[in-house]
N, C-alpha and C positions, 0 to 999 in steps of 0.2 A: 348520409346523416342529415336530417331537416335543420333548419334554423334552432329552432324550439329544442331539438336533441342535443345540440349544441351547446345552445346557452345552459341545458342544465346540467350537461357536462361537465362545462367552465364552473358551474357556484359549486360540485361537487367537490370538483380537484380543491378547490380554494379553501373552500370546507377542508379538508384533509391536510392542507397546506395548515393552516392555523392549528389544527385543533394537533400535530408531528411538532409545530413549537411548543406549543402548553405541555405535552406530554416529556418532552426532552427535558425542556427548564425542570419540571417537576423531578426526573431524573437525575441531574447534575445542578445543583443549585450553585457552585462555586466553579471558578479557571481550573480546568486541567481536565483528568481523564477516569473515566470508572468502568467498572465491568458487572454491571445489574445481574447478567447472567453468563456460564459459561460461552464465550467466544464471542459476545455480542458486548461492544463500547462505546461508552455515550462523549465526545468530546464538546469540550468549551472555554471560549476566549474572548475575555472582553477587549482585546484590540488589537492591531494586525501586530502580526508574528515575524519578529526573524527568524532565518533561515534556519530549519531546525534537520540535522540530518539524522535519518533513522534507517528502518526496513520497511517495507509493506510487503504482509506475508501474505496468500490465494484469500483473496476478501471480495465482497461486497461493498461500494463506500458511498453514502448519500449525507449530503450537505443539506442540511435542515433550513439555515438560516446562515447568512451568506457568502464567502467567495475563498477560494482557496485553489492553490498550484502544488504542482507533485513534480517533479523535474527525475528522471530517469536517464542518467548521462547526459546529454549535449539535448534530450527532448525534454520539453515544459510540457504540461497538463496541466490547463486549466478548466474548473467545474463548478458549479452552482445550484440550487434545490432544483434545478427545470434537467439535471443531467448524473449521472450515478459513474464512478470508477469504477471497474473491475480488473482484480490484479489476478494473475494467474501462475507468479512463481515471487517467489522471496528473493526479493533484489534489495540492495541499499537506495536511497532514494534521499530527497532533497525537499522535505515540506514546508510551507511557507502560506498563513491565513492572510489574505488579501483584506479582506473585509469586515470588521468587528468595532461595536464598541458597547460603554455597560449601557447604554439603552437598549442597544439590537446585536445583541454579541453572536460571536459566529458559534455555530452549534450543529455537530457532527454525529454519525453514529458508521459504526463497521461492523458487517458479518463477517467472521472469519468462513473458510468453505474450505473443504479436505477433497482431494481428490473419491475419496471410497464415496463422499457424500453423492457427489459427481456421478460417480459411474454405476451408483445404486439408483440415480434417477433415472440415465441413459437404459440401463439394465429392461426400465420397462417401457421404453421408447421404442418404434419400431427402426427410428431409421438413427444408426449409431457413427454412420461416419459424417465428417463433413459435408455439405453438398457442394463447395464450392471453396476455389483458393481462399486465403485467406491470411492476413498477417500474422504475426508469431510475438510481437512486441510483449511483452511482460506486464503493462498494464495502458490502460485503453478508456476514453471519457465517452459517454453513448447518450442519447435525451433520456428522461423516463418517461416513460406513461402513467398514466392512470390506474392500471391494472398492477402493475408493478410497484407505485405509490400504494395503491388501497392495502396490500400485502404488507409493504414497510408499517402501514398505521396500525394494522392488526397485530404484527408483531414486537413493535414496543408500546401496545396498551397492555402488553402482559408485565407492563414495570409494574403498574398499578395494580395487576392480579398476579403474584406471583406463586397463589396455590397454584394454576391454571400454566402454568411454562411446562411444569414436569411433561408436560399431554401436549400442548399445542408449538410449545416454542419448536421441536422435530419436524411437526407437520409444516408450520409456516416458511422456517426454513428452507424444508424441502419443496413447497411453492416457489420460493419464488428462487431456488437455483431452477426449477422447471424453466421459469418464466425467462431465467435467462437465457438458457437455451432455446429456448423460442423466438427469442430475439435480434435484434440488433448482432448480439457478440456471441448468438449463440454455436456458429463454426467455429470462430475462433477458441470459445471454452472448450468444445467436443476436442478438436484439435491439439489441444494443450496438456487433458485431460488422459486421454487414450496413451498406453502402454507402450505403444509399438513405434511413436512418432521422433521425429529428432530433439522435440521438448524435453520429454525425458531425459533423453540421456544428458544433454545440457544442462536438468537439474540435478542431474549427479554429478556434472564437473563444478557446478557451482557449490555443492555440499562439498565436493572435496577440495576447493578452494576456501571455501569459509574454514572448514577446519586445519589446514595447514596454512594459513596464510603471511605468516611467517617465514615460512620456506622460501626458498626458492621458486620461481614458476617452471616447471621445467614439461614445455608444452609437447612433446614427444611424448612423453608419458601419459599425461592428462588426456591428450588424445586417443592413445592408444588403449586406452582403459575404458575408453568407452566405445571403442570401435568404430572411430572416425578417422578419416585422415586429417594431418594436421589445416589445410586450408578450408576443408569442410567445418570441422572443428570452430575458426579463427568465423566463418562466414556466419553460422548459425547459431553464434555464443554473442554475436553482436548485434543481427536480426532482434534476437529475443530479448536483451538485457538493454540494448544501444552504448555500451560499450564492449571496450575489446578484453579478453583474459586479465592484461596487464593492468588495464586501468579499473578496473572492478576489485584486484590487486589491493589496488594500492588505497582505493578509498576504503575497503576493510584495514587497511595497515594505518589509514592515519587517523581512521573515527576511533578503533583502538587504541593509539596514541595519546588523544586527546582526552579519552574516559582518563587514562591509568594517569593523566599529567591533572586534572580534576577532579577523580576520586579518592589515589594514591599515593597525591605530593610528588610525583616522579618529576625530574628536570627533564630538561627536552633530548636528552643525549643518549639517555638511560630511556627513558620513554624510546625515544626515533632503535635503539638499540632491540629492545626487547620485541618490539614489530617484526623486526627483519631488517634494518638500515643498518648497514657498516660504514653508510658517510655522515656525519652528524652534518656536514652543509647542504650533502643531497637531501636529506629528511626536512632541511628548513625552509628549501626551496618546494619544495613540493607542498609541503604543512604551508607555506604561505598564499603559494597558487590557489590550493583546496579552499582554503578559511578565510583568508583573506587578510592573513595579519602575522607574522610571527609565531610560533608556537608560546613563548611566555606570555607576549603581550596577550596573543589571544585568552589565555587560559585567565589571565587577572583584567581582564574587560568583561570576562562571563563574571568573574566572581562578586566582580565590581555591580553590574546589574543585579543579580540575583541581590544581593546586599542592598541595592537602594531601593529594590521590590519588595524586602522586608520590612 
């Protein structure tokens, strides 16, 4: 590429860069989060964030305007508009905006991606497997490009045309999961994606940990229902997630704790009870570990904020 090719490259991107803020703002005028259109969300903060803990389910994630961490067990991820997330299974995770204020607030957007979306692209690709090892991790930060910018822009100018989503928002979509597989992370998605791999079956011990989570862990079985042995099991449950069975566990048992003690009035005992804890001191050791503070006090420090944000 010339000099000259170059430079008009750079005004482009930058071009695009500006014109992804104006369209966002115009999308979300106020803090918090919306959904213009099925599976697609516009996020906004005007200033950094405490630790907020959630899920990131198989998505696309591009940071508009500036800086934010994704923590997935004991790994941090950090990104910015020059670099895109892609998650590839629904783990609980650790979000946290680095960078915002109301002059230049931080401003997000997420494509949700379904596997069928995936393997309907693959479907008309020639070459469907991996070409090369590849990590397994659960979500992953990659630069973007250009090309894969120009896509993101096309696709939320459709806030402002929303006769035109019924028709284009499928196509653009399906661009740019193309593009991702073209890319950077794109063995890893193929990999993630495909039927036959050890991902799978790991997203079926994690469905069938989210929904018993309460129970007991009883890892002989959990294994055995997916046709692993137990060490196999324990080795590529932690590869993908970055923690182990037990402690993916337990952070489902104490973010449910923590809803049912702030949405429900529940005390810490009854709450630590209804999770799965038969020790109300193990529950507060662990809830203190995780949080960072006591189960009550935590609960009446959130409320306390929210209250003086009012």
């Amino acid at each position: 590429m010339s000099q000259q090719q170059a430079e008009h490259l750079r005004r482009r991107e930058a071009a695009h860069r500006q014109e992804l803020i104006e369209l966002v703002q115009r999308g979300i005028r106020e803090d918090g989060r919306v959904e213009p259109f099925n599976g697609l969300f516009l996020a906004r903060a005007t200033r950094p964030m405490e630790p907020v803990y959630g899920v990131v389910e198989p998505s696309f994630c591009v940071i508009v305007q500036g800086r934010k961490e994704v923590s997935l067990g004991e790994t941090r991820h950090q990104y910015d508009p020059y670099h895109y997330l892609l998650g590839c299974l629904e783990v609980p995770v650790v979000f946290r905006v680095l960078e915002a204020s109301s002059k230049k607030p931080y401003l997000g957007l997420r494509l949700n991606i379904s596997p069928d979306q995936v393997i309907s692209v693959l479907a008309e690709l020639e070459q469907l497997a991996p070409q090369q090892p590849t990590d397994t991790q659960a979500i992953k930060v990659s630069p973007m490009d250009f090309t894969l910018l120009d896509a993101v822009v096309r696709l939320v100018r459709l806030i402002d045309t929303p006769e035109q989503a019924p028709f284009l928002l499928p196509l653009i979509s399906r661009e740019i999961i193309y593009l991702l597989l073209s890319g950077e992370q794109g063995d890893r998605l193929r990999r993630m994606t495909l039927v036959d791999g050890h991902t799978t079956r790991i997203a079926q011990a994690v469905e069938a940990i989210r929904q018993r989570f309460n129970e007991p862990l009883r890892m002989n079985e959990l294994a055995s229902d997916i046709s692993m042995s137990v060490s196999s099991f324990h080795h590529h449950f932690k590869a993908i997630t970055a923690m182990t069975p037990l402690q993916f566990q337990k952070q489902l048992r104490l973010r449910e704790a923590r809803r049912l003690m702030l949405g429900e009035y529940f005390d810490a005992t009854t709450a630590g009870s209804r999770v799965g804890y038969d020790d109300t001191s193990h529950f507060n050791r662990d809830y203190k570990r995780f949080f960072g503070a006591p189960p009550m006090r935590d609960v009446e420090r959130i409320r306390e904020a929210a209250g003086n944000a009012g």
